[in-house]
N, C-alpha and C positions, 0 to 999 in steps of 0.2 A: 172503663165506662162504656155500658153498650149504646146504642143507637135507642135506645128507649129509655135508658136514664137519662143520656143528654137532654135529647124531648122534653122531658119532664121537668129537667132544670132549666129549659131557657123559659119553661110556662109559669117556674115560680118564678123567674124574674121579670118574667113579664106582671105578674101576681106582687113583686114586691114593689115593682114603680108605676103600680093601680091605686096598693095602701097608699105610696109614701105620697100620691098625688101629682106624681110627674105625668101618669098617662091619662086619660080619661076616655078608656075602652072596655065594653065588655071582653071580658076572661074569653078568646080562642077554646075549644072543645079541646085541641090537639095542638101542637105544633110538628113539622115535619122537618127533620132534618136528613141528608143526603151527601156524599162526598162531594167537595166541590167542583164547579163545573172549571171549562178554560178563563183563566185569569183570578179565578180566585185560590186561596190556599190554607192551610192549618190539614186537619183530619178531615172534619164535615162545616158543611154550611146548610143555616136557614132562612130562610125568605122572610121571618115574619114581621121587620120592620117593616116590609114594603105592604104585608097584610094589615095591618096596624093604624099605615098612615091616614090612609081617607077618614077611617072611624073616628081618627085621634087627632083631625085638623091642624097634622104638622108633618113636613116633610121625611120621607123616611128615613133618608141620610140622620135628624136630629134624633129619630126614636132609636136606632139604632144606636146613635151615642148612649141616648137614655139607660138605656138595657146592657151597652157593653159592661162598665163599672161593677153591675152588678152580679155579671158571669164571671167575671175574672176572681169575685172573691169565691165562687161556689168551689166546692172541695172538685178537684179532678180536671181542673180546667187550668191548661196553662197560659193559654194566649186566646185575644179575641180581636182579630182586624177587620174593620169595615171596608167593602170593596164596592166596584160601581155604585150603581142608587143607592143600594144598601143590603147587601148584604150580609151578615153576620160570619166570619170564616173561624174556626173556632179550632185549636190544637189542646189535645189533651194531653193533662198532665204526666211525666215521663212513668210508666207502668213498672217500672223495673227496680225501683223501690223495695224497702221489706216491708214494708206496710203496704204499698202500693201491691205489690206481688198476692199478699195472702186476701187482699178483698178482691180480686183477680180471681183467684183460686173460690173464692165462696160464694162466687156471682156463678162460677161455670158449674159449680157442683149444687147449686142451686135450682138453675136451669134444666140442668141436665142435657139431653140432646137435643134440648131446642135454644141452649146458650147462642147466641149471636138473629137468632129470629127477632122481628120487629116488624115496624108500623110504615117505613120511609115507603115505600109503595102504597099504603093505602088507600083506597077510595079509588084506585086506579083498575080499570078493567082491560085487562088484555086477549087480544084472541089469536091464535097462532092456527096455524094449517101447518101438517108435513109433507110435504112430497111423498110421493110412495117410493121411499129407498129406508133401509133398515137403521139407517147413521141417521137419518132424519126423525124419524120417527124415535129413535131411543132421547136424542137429542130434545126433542119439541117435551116428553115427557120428565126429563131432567130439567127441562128448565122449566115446567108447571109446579113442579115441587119447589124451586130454589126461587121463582116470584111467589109463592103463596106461604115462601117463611118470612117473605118482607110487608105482608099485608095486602099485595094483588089478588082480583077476583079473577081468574083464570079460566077460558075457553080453551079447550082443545078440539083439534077438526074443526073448526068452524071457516066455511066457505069461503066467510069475508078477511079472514083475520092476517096476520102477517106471516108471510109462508118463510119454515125452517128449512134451509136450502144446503146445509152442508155439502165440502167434497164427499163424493161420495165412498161407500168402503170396496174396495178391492176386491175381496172375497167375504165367503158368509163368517161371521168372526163368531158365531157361535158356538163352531167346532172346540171353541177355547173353554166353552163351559159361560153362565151368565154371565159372572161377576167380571170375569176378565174380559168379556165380550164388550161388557157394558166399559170398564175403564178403558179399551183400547180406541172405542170411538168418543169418547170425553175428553180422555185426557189431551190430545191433541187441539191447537184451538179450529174453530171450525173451515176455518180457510187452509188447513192444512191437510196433508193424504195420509190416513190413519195405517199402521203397520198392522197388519193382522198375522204375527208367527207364535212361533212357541218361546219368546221372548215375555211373553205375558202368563206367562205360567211355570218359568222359572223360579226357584225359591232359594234367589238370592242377591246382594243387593244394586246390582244393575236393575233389575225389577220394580219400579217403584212401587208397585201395589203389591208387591209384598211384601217391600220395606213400610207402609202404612198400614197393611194389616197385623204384620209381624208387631210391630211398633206395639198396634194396639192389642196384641191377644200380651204382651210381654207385659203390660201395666197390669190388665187383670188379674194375672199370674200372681204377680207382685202385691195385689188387694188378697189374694187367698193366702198366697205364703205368710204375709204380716198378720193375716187373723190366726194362723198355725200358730204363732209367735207371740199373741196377745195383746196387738196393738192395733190400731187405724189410722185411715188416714187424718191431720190435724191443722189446716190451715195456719200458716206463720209464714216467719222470716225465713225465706233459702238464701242461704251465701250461693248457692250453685244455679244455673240452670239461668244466668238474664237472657239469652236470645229466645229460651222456648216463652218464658213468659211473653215479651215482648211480641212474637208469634203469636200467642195466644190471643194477648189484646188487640191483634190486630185483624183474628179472626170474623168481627161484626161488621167490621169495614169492609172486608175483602164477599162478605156474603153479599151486600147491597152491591157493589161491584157486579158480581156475576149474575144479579138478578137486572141492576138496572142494563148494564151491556150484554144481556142475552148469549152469558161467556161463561158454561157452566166448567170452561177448562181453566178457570180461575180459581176453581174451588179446589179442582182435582189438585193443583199445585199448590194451591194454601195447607194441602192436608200431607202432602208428600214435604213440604217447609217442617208444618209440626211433627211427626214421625223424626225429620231426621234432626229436628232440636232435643226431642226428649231421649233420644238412647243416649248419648252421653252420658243423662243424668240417671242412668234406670241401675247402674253397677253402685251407688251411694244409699239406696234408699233402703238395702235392709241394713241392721247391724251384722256384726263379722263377729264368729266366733264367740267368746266370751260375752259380748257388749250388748249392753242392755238398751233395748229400743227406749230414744232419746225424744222429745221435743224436736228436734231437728230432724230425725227420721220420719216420725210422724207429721211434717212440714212436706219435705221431699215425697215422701207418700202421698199426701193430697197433691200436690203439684203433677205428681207421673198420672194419679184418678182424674184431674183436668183434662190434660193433653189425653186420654184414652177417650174421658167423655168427646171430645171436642173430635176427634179421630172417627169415633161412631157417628156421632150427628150428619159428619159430612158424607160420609160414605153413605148412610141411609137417604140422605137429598138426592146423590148420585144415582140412586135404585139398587146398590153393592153394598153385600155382608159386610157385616163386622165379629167374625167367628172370635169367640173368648180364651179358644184354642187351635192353637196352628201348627 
């Protein structure tokens, strides 16, 4: 479940104890939900009992009770504990499922490269400034992308705004060509002294961005071979692959993450996790020899089309290809 279906589901439940007469509030436009902060726990947490309460002339610890009951029955939701005044802390359902798994798979192939974008930033204006060093600057521009897939209105260079101070880089990392440029000062987090050698253009798998690119130009491969072959990819049950799913679902998390902490080397590691969950599974997805592509191959096929889409997506936030061939 992304960050904008939750949303969605705690507004019908706020929608269902309006009918059922337990609240007496107007319908919220939005609700926002966000990982939670120190002391609370699940996946995400929202505020909106505490938005709720003054309208609805009852404490928000009780609206919160109100509204628990009926998140826990909504599909995708496993757990819901209320914490301080009231907050809502909410764990979703384990993704790792066969069912769970192929609507996993048909939410990202849906999305497309914007699987795990949302709203938890909205309404929120940011202004950032870079120092004039090139780590800063590549830095302030990755992270204008990765708030404006959460729903931030976005300033860059602005005088006033919050200056991007990374260490700075050692040498001109250009020399390495963009893309490796761009992941040598990312991928580090930014209190760290980025490497600038020929270790980022190595193609092999100490490298991680060429193990994440590799990753991804190998699933497309794997979309052209299957159409050779007469098949597609087909959302279902994988007996193979629970850690990349699990990876996967936890890629909308991990976006709000890197937007709300101004930490776009959270993504780089989110995308370097999926790379190395899906090869394992990328040597099952065609048939062998004789054997006629299956249900279960066309399963495994959507699943590697996910993890590629989702492999792309992040690299493009980063400002870094995602060649279809490597």
């Amino acid at each position: 479940m992304t960050p904008v279906e939750l949303s969605r589901t705690v507004l019908h439940a706020v929608r269902r104890a309006v009918d059922e007469g337990e609240l007496r509030v107007a319908l919220p436009e939005k609700v926002l939900v966000a990982p939670p902060r120190p002391g609370g726990c699940g996946d995400y947490a929202t505020n909106v009992a505490l938005q709720l309460a003054r309208p609805a002339g009852q404490p928000p610890q009780r609206v919160a009770e109100i509204l628990r009951p009926r998140l826990l029955r909504a599909p995708g939701i496993g757990d819901v504990v209320v914490t301080g005044p009231g907050f809502l802390n909410i764990s979703l359902a384990d993704a790792e499922g066969a069912e769970g798994a192929a609507g996993l798979v048909r939410e990202i192939l849906r999305c497309g490269s914007r699987y795990g974008h949302g709203d938890a930033l909205s309404g929120r204006t940011v202004r950032l400034r870079a120092v004039s060093e090139v780590r800063a600057v590549v830095q302030a521009e990755a992270l204008g992308r990765i708030l404006r897939s959460q729903g931030a209105v976005v300033h860059l260079d602005d005088d006033h705004g919050t200056v991007v101070r990374p260490v700075p880089v050692p040498a001109d990392p250009f020399r390495l060509g963009p893309d490796a440029a761009r992941w040598a000062l990312l991928h580090p987090a930014p209190h760290d002294r980025p490497r600038i050698g020929d270790e980022h253009l190595v193609q092999r798998e100490s490298n991680p961005l060429f193990r994440v690119r590799y990753a991804h130009a190998r699933t497309r491969a794997l979309l052209r071979n299957a159409a050779d072959l007469g098949f597609g990819p087909g959302p279902g049950p994988v007996a193979e692959g629970r850690s990349l799913v699990q990876v996967l679902a936890d890629h909308p998390r991990v976006l709000v993450a890197a937007a709300t902490h101004r930490a776009p080397d959270r993504l780089a590691r989110q995308l370097v996790a999926v790379a190395d969950a899906v090869m394992p599974l990328l040597p099952a997805v065609l048939p062998l020899g004789d054997e006629k592509p299956s249900a279960a191959h066309r399963a495994r096929l959507a699943l590697a089309d996910a993890a590629g889409t989702v492999l792309a997506g992040g690299l493009s936030l980063l400002g870094i290809d995602a060649p279809d061939h490597l």
